[in-house]
C-alpha positions as CSV (number, residue, x, y, z in Angstrom):
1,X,19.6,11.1,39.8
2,X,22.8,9.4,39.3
3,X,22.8,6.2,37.2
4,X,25.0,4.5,39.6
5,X,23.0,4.9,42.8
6,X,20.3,2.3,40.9
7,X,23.1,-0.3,40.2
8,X,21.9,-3.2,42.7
9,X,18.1,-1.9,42.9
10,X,16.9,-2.2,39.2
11,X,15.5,-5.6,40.2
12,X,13.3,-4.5,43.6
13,X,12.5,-1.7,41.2
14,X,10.9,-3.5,38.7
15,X,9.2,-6.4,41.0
16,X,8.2,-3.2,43.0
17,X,6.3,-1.7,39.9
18,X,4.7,-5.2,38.7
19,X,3.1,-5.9,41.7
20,X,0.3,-4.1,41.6
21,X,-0.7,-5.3,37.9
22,X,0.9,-6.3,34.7
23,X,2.4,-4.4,32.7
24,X,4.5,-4.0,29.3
25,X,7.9,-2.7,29.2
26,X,7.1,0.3,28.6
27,X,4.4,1.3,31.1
28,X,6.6,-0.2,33.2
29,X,9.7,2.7,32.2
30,X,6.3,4.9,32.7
31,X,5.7,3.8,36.1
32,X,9.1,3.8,37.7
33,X,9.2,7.7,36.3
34,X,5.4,8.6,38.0
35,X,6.1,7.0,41.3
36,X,9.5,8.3,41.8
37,X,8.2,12.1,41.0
38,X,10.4,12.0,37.6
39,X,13.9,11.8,39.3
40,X,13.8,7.6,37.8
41,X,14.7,8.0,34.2
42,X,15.7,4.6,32.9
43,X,16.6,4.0,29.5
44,X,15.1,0.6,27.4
45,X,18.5,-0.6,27.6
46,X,18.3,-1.1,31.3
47,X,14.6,-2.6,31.3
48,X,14.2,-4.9,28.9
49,X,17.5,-7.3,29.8
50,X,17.0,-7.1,33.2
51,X,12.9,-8.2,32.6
52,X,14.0,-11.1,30.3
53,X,16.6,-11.8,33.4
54,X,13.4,-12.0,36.2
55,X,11.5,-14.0,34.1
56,X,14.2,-16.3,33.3
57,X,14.5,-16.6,37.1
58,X,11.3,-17.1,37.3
59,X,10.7,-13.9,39.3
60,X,8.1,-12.4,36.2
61,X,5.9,-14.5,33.8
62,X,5.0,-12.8,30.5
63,X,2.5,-13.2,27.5
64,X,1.7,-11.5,24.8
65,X,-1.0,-9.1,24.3
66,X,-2.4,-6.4,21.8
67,X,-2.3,-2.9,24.0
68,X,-3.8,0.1,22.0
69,X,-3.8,-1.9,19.1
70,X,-0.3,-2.9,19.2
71,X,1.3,-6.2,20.4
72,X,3.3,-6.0,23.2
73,X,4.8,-8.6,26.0
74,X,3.2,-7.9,29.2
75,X,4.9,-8.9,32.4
76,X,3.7,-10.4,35.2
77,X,4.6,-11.0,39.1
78,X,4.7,-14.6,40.2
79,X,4.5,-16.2,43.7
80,X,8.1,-16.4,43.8
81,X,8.6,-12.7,42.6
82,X,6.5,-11.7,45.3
83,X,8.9,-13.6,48.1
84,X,11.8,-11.9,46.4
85,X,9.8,-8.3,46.3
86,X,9.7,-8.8,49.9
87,X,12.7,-9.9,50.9
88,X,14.3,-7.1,48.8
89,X,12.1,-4.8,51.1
90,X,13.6,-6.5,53.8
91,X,17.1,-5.8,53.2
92,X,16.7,-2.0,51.9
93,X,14.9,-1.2,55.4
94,X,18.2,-2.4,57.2
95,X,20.6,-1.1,54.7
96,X,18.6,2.7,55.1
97,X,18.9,1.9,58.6
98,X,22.7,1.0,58.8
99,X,23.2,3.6,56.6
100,X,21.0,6.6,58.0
101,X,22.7,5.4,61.8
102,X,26.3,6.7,60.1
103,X,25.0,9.2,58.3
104,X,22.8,11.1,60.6
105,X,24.3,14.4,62.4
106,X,24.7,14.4,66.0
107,X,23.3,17.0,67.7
108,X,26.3,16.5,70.2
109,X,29.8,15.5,70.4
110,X,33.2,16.6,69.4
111,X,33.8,19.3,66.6
């Protein structure tokens, strides 16, 4: 998948991936791979600024935690990540609609 087509989604992304449980960074780079059937492959680079970001928003919370024996910051949605998450949800379903209304072939019309 082409980098650029994720510019403007990391954040829905990553709130998306966090809601059902907390995770650290790199489950999380785990996770977006699994649930988009290995087309997502973001690099650390990408993640880790734009989780410091959230929870500097206060979109994520984090804490510290040892996870197979090693200590790693675990992220975690908050209420007001949550609201975002779904308003987020709320725009792509009307940008894939706008979109998919221009897109989609006619099955009549001029050639």
């Amino acid at each position: 998948m082409n980098p650029d087509a994720l510019r403007g989604h990391m954040d829905a992304l990553l709130l998306s991936v966090l809601e059902r449980e907390p995770l650290h960074g790199y489950a999380i780079i785990e996770a977006l791979q699994e649930r988009s059937g290995g087309a997502l492959s973001v690099p650390t680079g990408t993640v880790y600024p734009a989780l410091r970001r959230l929870e500097r928003i206060g979109y994520l919370s984090s804490e510290w935690a040892t996870v197979g024996g090693r200590r790693r910051r675990t992220y975690r949605l908050t209420e007001s990540g949550r609201r975002q998450l779904e308003g987020e949800r709320s725009a792509w379903r009307e940008f894939t609609g706008v979109i998919g209304s221009v897109l989609r072939a006619e099955a009549s019309g001029p050639a």
